[in-house]
C-alpha positions in Angstrom: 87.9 79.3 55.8 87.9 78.9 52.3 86.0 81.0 50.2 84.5 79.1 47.9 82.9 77.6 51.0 80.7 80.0 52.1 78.2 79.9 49.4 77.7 75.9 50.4 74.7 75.1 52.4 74.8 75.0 56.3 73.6 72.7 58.0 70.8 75.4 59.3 67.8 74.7 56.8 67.7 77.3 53.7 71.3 79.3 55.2 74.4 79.3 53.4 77.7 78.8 55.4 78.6 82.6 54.6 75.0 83.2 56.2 75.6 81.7 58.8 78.9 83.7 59.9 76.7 86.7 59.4 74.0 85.7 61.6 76.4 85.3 64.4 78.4 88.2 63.5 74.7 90.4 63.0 73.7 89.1 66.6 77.8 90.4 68.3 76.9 93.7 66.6 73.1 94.2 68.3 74.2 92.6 71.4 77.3 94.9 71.8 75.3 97.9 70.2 72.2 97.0 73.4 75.1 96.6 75.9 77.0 100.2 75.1 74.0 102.0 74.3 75.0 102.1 70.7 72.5 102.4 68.1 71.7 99.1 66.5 74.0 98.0 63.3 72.8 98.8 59.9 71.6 96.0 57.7 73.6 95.1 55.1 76.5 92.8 54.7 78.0 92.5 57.7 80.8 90.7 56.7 82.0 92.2 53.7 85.6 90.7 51.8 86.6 89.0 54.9 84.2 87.0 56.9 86.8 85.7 59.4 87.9 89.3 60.3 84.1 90.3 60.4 83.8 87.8 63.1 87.1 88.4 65.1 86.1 92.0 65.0 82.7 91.4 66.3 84.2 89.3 69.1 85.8 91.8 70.1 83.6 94.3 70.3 81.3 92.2 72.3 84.2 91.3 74.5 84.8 94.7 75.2 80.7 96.4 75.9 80.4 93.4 78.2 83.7 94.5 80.1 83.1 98.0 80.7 82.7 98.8 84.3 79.2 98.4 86.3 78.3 96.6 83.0 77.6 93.0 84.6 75.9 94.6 87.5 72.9 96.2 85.0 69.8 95.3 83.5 69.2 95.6 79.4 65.8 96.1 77.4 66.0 93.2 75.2 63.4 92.0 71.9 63.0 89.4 74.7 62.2 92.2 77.3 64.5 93.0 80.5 67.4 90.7 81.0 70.0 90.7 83.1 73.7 91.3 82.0 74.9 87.7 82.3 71.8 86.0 80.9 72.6 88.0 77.7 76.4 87.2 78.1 74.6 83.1 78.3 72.9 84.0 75.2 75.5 84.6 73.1 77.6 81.3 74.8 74.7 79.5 73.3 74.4 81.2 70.1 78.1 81.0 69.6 78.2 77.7 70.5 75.3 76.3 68.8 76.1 77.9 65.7 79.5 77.1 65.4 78.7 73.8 65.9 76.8 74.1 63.0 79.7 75.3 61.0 82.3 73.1 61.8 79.5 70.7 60.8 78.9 72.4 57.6 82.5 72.3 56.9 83.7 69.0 57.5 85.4 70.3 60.6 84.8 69.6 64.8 84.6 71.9 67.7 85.8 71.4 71.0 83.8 73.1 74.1 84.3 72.4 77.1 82.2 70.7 80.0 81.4 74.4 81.5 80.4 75.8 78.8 77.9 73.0 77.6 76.5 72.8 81.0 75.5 76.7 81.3 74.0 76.6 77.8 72.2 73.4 78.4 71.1 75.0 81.6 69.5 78.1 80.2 67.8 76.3 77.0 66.6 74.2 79.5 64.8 77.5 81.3 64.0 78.9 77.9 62.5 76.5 75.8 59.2 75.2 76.2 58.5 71.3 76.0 57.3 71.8 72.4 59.5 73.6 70.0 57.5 73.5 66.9 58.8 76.8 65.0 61.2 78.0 67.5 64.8 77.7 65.5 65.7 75.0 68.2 64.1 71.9 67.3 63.0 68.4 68.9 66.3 67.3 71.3 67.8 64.3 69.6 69.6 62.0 71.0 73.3 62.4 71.0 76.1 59.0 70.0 77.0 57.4 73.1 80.6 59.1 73.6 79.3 62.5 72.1 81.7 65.1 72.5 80.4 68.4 75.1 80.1 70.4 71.6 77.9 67.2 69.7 75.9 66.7 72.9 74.8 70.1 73.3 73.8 71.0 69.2 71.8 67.3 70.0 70.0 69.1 72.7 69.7 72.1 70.3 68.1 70.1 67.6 70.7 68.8 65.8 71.4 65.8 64.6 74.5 64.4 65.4 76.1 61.7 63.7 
């Protein structure tokens, strides 16, 4: 990423691109710090001189807390309450997903995901959201291009608009 690109606007209402990342990034770190048992990140800058890294490193963490033996198996207190291990594994699919989405859209660029991946986040939205999403960060469904790729179909179900 370039970086005089991440003090553009996002396609998120009122977020920079670089805010964005760190939103993404901010949820890895809390997710990762609820799954291990780790206390929660500092605020902060979350990103610091290299955004990209930020993220990979994140990933990885994430990748890793959800690994760990017996992890899958247990059940975490959440902002949300008590959730199961791979409902919070599906929430991050859909934050990644959703939100990258909105990056590639924010930077000229396209995402791929695949058929799976949009059906299990579709699937759980579908669960979570009520019929009305006035002030929930997922708005109104819109209605996706006929052709949409998995990725522009699922941010239309998210809210987005796809064009």
């Amino acid at each position: 990423m370039e970086p005089g690109r991440l003090a553009e606007a996002s396609s998120c209402d009122g977020w920079t691109v670089r805010e964005l990342i760190a939103h993404v990034v901010s949820g890895n770190l809390m997710f990762t710090a609820m799954v291990s048992g780790g206390g929660a990140p500092a605020g902060g800058d979350v990103l610091g001189d290299d955004p990209v890294q930020a993220f990979r490193d994140s990933l990885a963490g994430l990748k890793e807390a959800f690994a760990a033996d017996g992890v899958m198996d247990k059940v975490f207190q959440t902002p949300m309450g008590e959730r199961p291990a791979p409902r919070l594994v599906t929430t991050r699919v859909i934050e990644m997903s959703v939100h990258g989405w909105d990056l590639a859209d924010s930077t000229g660029q396209t995402i791929e995901l695949t058929e799976p991946v949009v059906e299990a986040a579709e699937a759980q939205l579908r669960m979570m959201l009520p019929g009305d999403r006035a002030g929930l960060p997922f708005g109104a469904e819109q209605t996706a291009p006929e052709g949409a790729s998995p990725a522009d179909r699922l941010a239309a179900f998210a809210g987005r608009k796809v064009a």
